[in-house]
C-alpha positions in Angstrom: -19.3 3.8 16.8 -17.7 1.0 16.5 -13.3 0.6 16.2 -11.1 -1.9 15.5 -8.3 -2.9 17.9 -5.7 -0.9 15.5 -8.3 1.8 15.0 -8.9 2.5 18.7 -5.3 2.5 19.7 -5.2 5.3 17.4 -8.3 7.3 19.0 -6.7 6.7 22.5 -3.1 8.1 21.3 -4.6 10.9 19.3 -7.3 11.4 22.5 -4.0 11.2 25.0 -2.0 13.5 22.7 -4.8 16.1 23.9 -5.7 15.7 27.0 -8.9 14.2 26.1 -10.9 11.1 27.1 -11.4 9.2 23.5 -15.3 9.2 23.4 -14.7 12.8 23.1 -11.8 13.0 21.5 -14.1 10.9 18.7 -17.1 13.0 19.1 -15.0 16.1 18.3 -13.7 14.9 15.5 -16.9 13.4 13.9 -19.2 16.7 14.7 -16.3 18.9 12.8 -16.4 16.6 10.0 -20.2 16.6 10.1 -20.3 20.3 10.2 -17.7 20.7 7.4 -14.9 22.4 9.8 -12.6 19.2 9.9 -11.8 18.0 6.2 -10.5 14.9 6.4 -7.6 14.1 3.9 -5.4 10.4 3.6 -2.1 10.2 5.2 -0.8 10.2 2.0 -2.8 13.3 1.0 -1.8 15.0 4.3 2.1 14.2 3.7 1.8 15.7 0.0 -0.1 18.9 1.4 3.0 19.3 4.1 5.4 19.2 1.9 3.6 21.8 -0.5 4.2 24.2 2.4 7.5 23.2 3.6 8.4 23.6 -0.1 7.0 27.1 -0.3 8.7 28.2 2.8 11.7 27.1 0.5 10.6 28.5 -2.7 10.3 31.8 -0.6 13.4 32.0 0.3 14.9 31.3 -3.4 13.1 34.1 -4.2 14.6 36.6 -1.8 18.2 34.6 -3.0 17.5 35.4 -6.5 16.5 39.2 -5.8 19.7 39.6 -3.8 21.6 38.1 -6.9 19.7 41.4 -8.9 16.9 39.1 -10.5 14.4 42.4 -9.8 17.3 45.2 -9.7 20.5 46.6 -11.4 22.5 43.5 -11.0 20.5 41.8 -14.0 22.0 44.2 -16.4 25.6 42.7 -15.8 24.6 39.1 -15.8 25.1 37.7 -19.6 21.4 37.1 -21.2 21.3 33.6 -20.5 21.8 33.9 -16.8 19.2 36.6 -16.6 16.3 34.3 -19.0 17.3 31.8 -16.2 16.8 34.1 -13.1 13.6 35.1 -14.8 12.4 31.2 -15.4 13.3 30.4 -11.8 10.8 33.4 -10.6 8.8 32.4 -12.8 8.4 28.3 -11.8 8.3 29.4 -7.9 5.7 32.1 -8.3 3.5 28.8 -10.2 4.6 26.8 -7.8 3.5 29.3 -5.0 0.3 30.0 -6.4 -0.4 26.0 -6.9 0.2 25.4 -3.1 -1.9 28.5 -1.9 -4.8 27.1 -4.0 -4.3 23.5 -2.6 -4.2 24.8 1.1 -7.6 26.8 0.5 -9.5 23.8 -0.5 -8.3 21.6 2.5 -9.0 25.0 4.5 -11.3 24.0 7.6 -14.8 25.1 6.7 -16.9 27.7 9.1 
């Protein structure tokens, strides 16, 4: 294998961040993506995918927000309509939203 100078600052940081002398650090990597374990994604791709999860870990908490406020319990029955439908829409968008992310994450899921 050949690098670039950029490229093999890279391998030696990511190598260092490890603990690892780059030619292995590189061989790793390679044989996992060979194998299909490693799945490799763009930095750009990889920044969308963490913010799916941070913004579940979010959207997880609004949900246990909106339960306290009575969205699932006797609470809803004294909220007027409109403030229930919009409880109910909010479940709604972060259970799509939820189910979106988990699908994402399985596909980038390391292979075995």
């Amino acid at each position: 294998m050949s690098f670039s100078d950029t490229e093999l600052a890279v391998v030696r940081t990511a190598a260092e961040r490890e603990g690892m002398a780059s030619a292995a650090w590189a061989g790793r990597q390679v044989m996992a993506v060979a194998q299909h374990v490693l799945v490799p994604v763009s930095r750009d791709a990889g920044d969308v995918l963490r913010e799916l999860v941070q913004a579940r870990v979010h959207l997880r908490e609004t949900v246990a927000a909106l339960r306290v406020l009575g969205a699932d319990g006797p609470l809803v029955a004294g909220l007027p309509e409109t403030a229930a439908n919009v409880v109910a829409q909010a479940l709604d968008a972060v259970a799509r939203v939820d189910a979106a992310t988990v699908k994402v994450m399985r596909e980038r899921r390391p292979r075995s």
